[in-house]
N, CA, C and O atoms as a GROMACS GRO file, in nm:
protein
  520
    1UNK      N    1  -4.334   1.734  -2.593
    1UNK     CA    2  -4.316   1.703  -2.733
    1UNK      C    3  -4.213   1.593  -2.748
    1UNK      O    4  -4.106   1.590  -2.687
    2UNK      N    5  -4.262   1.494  -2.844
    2UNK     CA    6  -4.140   1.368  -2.850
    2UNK      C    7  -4.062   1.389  -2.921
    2UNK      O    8  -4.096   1.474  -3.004
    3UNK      N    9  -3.917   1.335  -2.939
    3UNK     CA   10  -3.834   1.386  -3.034
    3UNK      C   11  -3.791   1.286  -3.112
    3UNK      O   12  -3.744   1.233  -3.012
    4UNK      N   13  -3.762   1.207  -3.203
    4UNK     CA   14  -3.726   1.096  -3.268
    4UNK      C   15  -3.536   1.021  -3.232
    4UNK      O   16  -3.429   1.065  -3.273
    5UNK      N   17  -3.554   0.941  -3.174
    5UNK     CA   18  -3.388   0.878  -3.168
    5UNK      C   19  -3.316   0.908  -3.306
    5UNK      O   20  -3.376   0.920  -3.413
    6UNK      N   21  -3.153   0.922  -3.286
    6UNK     CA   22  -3.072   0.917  -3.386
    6UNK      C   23  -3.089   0.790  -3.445
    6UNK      O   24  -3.114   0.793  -3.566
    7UNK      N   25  -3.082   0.682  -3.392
    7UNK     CA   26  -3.113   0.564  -3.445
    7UNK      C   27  -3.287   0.555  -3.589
    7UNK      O   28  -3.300   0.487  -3.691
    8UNK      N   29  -3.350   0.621  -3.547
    8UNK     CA   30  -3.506   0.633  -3.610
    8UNK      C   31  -3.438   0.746  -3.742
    8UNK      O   32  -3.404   0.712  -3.856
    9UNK      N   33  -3.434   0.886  -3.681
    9UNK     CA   34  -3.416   0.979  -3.782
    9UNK      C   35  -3.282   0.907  -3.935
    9UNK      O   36  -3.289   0.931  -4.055
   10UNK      N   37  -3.188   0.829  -3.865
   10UNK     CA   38  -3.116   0.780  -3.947
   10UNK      C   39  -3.161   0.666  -4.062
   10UNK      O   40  -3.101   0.642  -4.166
   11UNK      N   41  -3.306   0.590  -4.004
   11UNK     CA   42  -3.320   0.487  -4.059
   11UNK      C   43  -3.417   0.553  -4.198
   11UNK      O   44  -3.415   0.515  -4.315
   12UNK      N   45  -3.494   0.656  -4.138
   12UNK     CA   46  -3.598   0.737  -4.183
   12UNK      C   47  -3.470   0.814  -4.351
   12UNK      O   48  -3.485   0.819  -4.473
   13UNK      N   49  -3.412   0.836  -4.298
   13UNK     CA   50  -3.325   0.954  -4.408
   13UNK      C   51  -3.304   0.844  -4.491
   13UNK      O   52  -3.337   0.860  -4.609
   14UNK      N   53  -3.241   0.700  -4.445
   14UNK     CA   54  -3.164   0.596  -4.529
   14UNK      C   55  -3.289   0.556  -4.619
   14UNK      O   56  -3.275   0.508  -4.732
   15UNK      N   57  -3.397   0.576  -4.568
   15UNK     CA   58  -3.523   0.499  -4.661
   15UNK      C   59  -3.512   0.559  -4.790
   15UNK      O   60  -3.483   0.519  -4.903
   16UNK      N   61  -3.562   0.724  -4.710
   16UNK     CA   62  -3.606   0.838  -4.826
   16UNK      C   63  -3.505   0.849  -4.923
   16UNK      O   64  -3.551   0.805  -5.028
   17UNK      N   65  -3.365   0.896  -4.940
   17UNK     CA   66  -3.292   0.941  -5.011
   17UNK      C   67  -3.199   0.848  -4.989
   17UNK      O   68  -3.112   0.868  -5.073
   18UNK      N   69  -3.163   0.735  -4.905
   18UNK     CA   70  -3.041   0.649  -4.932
   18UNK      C   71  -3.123   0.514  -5.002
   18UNK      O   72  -3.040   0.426  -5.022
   19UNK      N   73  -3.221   0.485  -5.034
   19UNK     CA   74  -3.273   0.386  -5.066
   19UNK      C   75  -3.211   0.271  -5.016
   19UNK      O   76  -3.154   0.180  -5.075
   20UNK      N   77  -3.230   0.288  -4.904
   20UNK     CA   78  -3.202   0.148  -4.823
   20UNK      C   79  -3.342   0.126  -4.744
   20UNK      O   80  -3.359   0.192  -4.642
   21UNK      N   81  -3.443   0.037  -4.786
   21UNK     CA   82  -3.536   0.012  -4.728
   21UNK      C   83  -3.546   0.026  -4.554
   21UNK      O   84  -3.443  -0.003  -4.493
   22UNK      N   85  -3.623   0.054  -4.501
   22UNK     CA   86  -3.691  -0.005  -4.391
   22UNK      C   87  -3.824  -0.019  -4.358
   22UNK      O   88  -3.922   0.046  -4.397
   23UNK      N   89  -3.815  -0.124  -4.272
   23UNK     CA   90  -3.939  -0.227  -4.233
   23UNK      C   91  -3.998  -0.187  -4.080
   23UNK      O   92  -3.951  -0.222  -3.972
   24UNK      N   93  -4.117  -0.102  -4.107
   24UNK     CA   94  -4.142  -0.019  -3.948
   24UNK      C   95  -4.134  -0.173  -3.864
   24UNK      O   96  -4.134  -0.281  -3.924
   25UNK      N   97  -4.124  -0.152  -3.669
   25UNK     CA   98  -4.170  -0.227  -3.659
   25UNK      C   99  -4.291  -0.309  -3.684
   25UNK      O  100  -4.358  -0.262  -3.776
   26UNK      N  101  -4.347  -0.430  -3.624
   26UNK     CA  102  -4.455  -0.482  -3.638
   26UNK      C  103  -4.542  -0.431  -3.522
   26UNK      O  104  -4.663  -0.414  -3.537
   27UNK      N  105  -4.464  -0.400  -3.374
   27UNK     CA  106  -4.500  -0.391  -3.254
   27UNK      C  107  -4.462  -0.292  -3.174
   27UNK      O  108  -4.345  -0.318  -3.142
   28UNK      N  109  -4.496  -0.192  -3.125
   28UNK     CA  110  -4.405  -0.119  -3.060
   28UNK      C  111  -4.437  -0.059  -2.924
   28UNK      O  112  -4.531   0.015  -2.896
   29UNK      N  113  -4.368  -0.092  -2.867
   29UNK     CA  114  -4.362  -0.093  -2.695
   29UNK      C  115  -4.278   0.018  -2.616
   29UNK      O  116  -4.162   0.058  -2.628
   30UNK      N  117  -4.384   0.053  -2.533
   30UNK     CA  118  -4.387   0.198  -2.476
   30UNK      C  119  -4.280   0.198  -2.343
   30UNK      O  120  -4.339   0.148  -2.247
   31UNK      N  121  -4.166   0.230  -2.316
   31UNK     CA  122  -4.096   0.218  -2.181
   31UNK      C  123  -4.072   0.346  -2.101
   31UNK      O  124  -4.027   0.448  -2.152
   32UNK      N  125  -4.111   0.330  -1.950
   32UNK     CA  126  -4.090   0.442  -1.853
   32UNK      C  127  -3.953   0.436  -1.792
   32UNK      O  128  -3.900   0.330  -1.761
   33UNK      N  129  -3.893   0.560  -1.776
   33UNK     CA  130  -3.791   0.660  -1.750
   33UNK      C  131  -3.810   0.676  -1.612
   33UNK      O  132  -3.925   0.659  -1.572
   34UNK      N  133  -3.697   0.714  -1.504
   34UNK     CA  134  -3.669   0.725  -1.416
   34UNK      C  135  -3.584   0.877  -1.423
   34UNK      O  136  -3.594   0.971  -1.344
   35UNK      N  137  -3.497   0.864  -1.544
   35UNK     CA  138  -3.384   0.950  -1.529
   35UNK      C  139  -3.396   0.930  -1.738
   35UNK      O  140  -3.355   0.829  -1.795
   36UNK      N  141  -3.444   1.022  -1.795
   36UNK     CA  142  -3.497   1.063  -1.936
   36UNK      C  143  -3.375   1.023  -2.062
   36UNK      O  144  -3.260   1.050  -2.027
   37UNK      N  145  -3.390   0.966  -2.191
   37UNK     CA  146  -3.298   0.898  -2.286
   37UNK      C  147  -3.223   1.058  -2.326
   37UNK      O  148  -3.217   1.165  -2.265
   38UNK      N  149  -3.192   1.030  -2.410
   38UNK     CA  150  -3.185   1.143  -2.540
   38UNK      C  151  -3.161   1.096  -2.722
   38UNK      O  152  -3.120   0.984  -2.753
   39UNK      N  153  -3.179   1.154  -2.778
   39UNK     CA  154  -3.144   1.122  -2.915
   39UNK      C  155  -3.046   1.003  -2.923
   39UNK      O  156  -3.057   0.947  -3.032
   40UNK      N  157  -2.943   0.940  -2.834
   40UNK     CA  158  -2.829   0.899  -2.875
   40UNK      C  159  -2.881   0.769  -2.780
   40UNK      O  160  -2.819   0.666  -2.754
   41UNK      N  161  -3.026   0.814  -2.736
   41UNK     CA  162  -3.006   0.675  -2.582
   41UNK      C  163  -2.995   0.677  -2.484
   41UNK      O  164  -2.994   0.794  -2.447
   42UNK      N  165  -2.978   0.582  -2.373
   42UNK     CA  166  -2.953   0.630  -2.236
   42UNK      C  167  -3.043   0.591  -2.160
   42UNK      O  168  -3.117   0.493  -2.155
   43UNK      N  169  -3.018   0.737  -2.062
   43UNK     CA  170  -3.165   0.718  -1.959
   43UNK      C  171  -3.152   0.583  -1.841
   43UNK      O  172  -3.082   0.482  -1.852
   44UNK      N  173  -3.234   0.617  -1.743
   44UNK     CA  174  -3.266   0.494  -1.668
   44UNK      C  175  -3.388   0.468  -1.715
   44UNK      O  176  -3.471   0.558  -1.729
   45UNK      N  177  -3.413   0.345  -1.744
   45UNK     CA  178  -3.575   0.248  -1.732
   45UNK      C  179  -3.590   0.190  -1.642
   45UNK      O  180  -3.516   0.107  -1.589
   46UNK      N  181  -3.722   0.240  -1.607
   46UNK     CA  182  -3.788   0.147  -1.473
   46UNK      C  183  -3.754  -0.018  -1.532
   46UNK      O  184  -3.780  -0.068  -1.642
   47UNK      N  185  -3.673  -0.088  -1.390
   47UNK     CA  186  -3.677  -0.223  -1.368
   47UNK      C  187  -3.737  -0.312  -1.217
   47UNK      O  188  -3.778  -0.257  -1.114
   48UNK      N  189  -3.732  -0.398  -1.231
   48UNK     CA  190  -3.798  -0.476  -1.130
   48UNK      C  191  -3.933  -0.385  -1.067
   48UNK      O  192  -3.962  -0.268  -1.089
   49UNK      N  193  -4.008  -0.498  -0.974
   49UNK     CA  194  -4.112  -0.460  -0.953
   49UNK      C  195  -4.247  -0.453  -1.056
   49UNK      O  196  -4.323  -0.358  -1.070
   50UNK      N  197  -4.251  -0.584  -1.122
   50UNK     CA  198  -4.322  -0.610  -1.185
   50UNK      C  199  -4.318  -0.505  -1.315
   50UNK      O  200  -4.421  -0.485  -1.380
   51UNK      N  201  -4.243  -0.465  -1.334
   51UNK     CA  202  -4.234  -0.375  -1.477
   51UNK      C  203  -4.206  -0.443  -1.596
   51UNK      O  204  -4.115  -0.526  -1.601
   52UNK      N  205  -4.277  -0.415  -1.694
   52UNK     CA  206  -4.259  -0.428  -1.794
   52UNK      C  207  -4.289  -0.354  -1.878
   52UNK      O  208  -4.371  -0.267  -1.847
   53UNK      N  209  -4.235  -0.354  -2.024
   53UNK     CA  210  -4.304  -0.259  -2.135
   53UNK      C  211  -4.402  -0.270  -2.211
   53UNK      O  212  -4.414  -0.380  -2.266
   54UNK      N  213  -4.498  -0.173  -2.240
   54UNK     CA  214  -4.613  -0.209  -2.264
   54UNK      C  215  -4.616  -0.185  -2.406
   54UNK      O  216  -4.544  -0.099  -2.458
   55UNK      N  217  -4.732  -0.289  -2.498
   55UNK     CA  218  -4.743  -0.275  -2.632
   55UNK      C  219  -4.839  -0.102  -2.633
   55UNK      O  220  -4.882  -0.033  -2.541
   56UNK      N  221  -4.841  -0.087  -2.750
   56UNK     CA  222  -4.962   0.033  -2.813
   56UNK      C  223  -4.916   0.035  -2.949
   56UNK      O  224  -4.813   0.003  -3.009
   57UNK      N  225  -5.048   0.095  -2.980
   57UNK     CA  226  -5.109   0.107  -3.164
   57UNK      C  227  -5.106   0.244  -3.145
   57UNK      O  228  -5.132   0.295  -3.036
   58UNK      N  229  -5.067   0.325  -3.271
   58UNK     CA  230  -5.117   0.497  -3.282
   58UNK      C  231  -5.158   0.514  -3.416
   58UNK      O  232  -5.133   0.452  -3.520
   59UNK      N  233  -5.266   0.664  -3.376
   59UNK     CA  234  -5.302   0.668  -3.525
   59UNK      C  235  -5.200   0.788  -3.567
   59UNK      O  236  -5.135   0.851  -3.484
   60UNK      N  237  -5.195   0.809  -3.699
   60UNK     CA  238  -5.155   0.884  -3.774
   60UNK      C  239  -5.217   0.993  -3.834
   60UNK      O  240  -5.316   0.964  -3.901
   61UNK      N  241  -5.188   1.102  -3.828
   61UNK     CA  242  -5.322   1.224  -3.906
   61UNK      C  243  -5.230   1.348  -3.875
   61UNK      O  244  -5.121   1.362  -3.820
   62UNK      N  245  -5.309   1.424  -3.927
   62UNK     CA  246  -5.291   1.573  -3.982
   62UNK      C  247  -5.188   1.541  -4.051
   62UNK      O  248  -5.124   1.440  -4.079
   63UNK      N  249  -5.191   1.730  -4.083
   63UNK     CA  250  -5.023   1.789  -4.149
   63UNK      C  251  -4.992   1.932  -4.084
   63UNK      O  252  -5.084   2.011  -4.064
   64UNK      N  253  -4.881   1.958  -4.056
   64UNK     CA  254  -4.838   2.068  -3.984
   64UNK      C  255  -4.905   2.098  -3.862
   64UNK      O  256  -4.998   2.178  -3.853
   65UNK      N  257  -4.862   2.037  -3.779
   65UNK     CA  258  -4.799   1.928  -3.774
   65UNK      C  259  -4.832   1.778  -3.815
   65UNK      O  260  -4.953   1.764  -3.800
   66UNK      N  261  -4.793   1.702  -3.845
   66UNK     CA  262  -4.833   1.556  -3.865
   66UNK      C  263  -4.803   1.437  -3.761
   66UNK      O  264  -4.693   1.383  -3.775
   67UNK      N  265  -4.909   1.376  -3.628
   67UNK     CA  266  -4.911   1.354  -3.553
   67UNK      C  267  -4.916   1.222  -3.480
   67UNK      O  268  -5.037   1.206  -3.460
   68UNK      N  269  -4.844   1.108  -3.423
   68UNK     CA  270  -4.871   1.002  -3.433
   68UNK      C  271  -4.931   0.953  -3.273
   68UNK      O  272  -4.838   0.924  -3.198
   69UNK      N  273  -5.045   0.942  -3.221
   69UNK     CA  274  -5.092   0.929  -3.080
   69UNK      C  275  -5.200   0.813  -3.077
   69UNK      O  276  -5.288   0.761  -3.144
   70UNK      N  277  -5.124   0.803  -2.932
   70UNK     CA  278  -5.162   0.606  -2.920
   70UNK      C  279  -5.288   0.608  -2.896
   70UNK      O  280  -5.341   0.687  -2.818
   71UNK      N  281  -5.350   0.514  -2.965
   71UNK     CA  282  -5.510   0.467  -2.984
   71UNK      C  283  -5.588   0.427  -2.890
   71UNK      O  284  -5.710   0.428  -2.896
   72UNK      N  285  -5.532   0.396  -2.813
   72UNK     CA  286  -5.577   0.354  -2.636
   72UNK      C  287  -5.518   0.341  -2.601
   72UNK      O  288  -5.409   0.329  -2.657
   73UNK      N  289  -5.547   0.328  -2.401
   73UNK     CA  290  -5.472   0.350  -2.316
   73UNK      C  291  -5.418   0.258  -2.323
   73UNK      O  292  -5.454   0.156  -2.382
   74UNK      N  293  -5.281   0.285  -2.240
   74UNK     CA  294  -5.142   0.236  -2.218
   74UNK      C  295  -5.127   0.227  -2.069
   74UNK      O  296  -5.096   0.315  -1.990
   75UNK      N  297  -5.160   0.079  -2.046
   75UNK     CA  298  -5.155   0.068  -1.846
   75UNK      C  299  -5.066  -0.035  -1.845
   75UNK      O  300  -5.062  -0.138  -1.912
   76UNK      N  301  -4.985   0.014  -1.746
   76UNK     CA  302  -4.881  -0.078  -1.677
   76UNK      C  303  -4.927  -0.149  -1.539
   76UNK      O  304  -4.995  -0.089  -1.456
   77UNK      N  305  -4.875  -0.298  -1.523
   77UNK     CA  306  -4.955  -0.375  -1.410
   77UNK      C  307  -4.913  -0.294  -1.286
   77UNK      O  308  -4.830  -0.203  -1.288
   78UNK      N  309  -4.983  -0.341  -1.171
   78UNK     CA  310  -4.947  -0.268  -1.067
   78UNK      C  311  -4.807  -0.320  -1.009
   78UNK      O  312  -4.753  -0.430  -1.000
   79UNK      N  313  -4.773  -0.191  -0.973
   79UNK     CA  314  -4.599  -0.210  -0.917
   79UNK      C  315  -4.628  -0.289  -0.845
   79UNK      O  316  -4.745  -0.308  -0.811
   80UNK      N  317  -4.531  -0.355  -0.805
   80UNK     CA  318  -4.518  -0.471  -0.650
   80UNK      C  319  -4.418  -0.387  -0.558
   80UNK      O  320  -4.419  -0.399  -0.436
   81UNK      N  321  -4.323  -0.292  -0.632
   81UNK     CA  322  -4.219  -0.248  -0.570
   81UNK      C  323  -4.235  -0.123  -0.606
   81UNK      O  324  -4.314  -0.105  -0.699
   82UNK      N  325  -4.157   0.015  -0.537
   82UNK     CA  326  -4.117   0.143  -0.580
   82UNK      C  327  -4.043   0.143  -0.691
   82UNK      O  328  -3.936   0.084  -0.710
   83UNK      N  329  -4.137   0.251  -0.803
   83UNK     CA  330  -4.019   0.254  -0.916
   83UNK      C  331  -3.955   0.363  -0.895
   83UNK      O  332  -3.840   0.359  -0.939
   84UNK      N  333  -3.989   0.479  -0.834
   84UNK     CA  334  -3.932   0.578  -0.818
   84UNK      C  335  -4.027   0.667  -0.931
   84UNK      O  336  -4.139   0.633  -0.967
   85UNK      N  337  -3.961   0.776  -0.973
   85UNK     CA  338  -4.028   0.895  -1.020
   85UNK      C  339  -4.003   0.865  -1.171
   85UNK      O  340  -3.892   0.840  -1.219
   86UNK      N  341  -4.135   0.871  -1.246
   86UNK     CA  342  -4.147   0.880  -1.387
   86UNK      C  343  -4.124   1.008  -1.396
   86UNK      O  344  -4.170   1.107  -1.340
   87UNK      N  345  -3.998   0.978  -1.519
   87UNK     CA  346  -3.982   1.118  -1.573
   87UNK      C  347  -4.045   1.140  -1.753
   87UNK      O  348  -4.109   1.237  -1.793
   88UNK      N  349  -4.006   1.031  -1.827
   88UNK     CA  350  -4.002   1.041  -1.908
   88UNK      C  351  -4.043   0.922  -1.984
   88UNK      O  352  -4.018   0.818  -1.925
   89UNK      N  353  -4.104   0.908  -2.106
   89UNK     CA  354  -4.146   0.776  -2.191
   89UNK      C  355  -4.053   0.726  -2.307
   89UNK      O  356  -3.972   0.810  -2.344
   90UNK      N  357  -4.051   0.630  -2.359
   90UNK     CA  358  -3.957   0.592  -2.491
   90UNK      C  359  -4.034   0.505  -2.549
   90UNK      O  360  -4.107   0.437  -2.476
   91UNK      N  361  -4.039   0.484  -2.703
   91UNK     CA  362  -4.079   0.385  -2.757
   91UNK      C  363  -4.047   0.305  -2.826
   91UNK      O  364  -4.093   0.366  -2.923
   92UNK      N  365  -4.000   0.201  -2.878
   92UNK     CA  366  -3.884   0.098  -2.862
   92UNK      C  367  -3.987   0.030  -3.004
   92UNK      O  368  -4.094   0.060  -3.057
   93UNK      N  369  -3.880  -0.079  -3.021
   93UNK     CA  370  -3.895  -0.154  -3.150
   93UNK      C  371  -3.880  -0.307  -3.046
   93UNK      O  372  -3.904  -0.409  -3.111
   94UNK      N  373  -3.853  -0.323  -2.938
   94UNK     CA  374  -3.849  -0.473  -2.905
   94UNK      C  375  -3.903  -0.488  -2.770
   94UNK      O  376  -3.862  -0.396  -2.700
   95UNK      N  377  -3.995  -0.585  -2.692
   95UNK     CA  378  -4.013  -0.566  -2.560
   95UNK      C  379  -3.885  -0.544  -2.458
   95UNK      O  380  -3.885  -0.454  -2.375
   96UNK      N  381  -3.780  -0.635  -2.475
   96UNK     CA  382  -3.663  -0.586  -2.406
   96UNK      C  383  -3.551  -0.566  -2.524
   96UNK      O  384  -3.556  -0.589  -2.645
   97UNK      N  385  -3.442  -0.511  -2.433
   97UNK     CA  386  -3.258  -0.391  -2.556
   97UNK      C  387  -3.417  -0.303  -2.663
   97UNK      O  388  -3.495  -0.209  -2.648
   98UNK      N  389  -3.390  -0.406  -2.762
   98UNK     CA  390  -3.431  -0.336  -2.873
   98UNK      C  391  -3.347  -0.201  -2.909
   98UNK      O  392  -3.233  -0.169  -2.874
   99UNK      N  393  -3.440  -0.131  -2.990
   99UNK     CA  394  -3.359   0.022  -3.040
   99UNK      C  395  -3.473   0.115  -3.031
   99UNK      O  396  -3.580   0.102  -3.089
  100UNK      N  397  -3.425   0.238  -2.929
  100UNK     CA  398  -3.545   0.364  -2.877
  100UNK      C  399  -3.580   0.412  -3.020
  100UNK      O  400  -3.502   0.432  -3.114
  101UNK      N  401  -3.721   0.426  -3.016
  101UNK     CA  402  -3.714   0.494  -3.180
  101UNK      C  403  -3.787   0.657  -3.197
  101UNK      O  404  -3.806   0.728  -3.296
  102UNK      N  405  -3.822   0.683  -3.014
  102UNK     CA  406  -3.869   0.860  -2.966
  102UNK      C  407  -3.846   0.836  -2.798
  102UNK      O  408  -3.805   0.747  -2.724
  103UNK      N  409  -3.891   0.946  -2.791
  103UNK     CA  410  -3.904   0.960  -2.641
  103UNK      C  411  -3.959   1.089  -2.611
  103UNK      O  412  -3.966   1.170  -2.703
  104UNK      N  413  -3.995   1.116  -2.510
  104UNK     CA  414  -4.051   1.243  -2.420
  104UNK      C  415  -4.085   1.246  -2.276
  104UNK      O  416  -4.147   1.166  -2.205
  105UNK      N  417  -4.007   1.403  -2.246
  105UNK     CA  418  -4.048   1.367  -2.148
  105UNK      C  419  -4.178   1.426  -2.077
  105UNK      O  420  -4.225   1.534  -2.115
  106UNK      N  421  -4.231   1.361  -1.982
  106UNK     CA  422  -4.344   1.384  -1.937
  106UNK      C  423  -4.358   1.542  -1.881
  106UNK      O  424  -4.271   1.613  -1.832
  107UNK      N  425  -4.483   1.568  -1.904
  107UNK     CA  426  -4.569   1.719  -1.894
  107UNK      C  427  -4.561   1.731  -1.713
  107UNK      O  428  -4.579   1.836  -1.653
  108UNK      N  429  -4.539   1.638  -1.667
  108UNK     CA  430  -4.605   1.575  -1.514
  108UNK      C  431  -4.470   1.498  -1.424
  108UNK      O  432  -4.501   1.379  -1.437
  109UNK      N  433  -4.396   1.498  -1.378
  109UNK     CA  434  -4.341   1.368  -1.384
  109UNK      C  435  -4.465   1.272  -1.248
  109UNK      O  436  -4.550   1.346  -1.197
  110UNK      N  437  -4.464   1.175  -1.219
  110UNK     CA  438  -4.526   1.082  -1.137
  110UNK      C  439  -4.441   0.998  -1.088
  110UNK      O  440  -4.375   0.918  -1.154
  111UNK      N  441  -4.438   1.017  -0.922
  111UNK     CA  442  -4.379   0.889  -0.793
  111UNK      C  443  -4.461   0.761  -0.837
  111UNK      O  444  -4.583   0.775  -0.851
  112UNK      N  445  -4.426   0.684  -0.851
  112UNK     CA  446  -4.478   0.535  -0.888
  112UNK      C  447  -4.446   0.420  -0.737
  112UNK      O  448  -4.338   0.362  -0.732
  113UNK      N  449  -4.518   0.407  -0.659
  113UNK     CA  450  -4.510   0.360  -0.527
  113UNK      C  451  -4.546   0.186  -0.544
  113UNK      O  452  -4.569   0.169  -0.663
  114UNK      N  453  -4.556   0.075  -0.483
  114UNK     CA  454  -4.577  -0.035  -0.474
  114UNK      C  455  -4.745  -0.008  -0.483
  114UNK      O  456  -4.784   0.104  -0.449
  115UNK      N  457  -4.818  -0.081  -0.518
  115UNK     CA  458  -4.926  -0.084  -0.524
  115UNK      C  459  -4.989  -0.003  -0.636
  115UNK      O  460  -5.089  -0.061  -0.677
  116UNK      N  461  -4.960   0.132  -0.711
  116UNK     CA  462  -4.933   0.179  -0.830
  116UNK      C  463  -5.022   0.135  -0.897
  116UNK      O  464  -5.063   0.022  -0.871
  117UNK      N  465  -5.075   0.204  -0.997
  117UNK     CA  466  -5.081   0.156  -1.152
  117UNK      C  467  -5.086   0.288  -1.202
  117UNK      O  468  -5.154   0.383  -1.161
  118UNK      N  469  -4.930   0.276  -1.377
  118UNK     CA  470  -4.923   0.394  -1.408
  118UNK      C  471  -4.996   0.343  -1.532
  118UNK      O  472  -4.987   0.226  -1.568
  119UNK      N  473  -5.087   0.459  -1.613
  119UNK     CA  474  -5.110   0.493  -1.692
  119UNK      C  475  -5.148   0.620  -1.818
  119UNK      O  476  -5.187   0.736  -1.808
  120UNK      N  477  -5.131   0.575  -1.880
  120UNK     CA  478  -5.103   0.709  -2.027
  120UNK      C  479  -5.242   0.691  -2.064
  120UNK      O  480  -5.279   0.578  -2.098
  121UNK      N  481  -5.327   0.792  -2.064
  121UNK     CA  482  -5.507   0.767  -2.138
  121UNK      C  483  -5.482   0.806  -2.283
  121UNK      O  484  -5.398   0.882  -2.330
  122UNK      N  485  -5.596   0.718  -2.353
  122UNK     CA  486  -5.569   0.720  -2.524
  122UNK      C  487  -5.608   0.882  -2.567
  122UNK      O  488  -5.697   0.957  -2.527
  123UNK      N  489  -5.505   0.898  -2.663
  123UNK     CA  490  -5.431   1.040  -2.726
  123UNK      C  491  -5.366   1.149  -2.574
  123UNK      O  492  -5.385   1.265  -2.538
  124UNK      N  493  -5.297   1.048  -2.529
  124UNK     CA  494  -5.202   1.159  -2.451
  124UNK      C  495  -5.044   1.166  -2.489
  124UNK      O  496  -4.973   1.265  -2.471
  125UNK      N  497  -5.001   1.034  -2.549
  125UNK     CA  498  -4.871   1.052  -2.598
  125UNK      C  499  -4.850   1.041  -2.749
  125UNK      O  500  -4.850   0.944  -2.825
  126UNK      N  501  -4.824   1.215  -2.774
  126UNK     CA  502  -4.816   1.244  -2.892
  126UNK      C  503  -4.721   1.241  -2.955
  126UNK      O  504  -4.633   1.294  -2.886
  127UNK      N  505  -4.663   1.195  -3.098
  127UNK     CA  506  -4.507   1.212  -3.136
  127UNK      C  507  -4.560   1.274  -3.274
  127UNK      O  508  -4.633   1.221  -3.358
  128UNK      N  509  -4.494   1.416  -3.274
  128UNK     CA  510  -4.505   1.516  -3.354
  128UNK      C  511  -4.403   1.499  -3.486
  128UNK      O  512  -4.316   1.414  -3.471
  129UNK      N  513  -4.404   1.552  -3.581
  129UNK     CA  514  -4.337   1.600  -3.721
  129UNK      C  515  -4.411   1.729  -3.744
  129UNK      O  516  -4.528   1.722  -3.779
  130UNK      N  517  -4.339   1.874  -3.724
  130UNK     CA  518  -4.361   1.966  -3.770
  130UNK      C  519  -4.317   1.999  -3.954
  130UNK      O  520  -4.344   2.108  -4.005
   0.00000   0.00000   0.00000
């Protein structure tokens, strides 16, 4: 289950009841964990070895829960190098820094070896509102 960054839940409250607008991103890019964020941030992200963060679209639906899961798959190029062990996902507002805006960690974790390709199949990463 994903949980929303302090950074997100704060921007979210400032909309609703502080009337201070916000502007979702336009783009939002999916990053793998080595060692998992938390609410405040953190975490290791896979670097080098051809890594990068990947875009995705999600849809939006139900209620109780109300559910946001990415529309297609989410593949990362093949490693060139060892990333070590996926633990966990984040989803970000910028391809690189940016600001985490969920995360979760994986059901599975996965060794990511040179030659690799990791991927998430469409509606596997779900970010919940109960």
């Amino acid at each position: 289950m994903a949980a929303f960054s302090d950074y997100l839940e704060n921007k979210v409250l400032d909309h609703v009841f502080g009337g201070t607008a916000y502007t979702a991103p336009s783009t939002l890019y999916v990053a793998l964990y080595t060692v998992a964020p938390s609410d405040t941030g953190g975490g290791t992200e896979v670097s080098g070895g051809g890594y990068a963060r990947q875009t995705s679209t999600f849809n939006v639906s139900g209620t109780n829960p109300t559910e946001a899961t990415n529309a297609s798959s989410i593949e990362y190029p093949e490693a060139t190098a060892n990333y070590g062990t996926v633990v966990a996902v984040g989803v970000f507002d910028a391809l690189t820094s940016g600001n985490l805006l969920a995360y979760s960690t994986l059901t599975a974790s996965k060794t990511i070896d040179s030659g690799d390709v990791f991927r998430i199949n469409a509606g596997n990463l779900d970010i919940t509102l109960a």
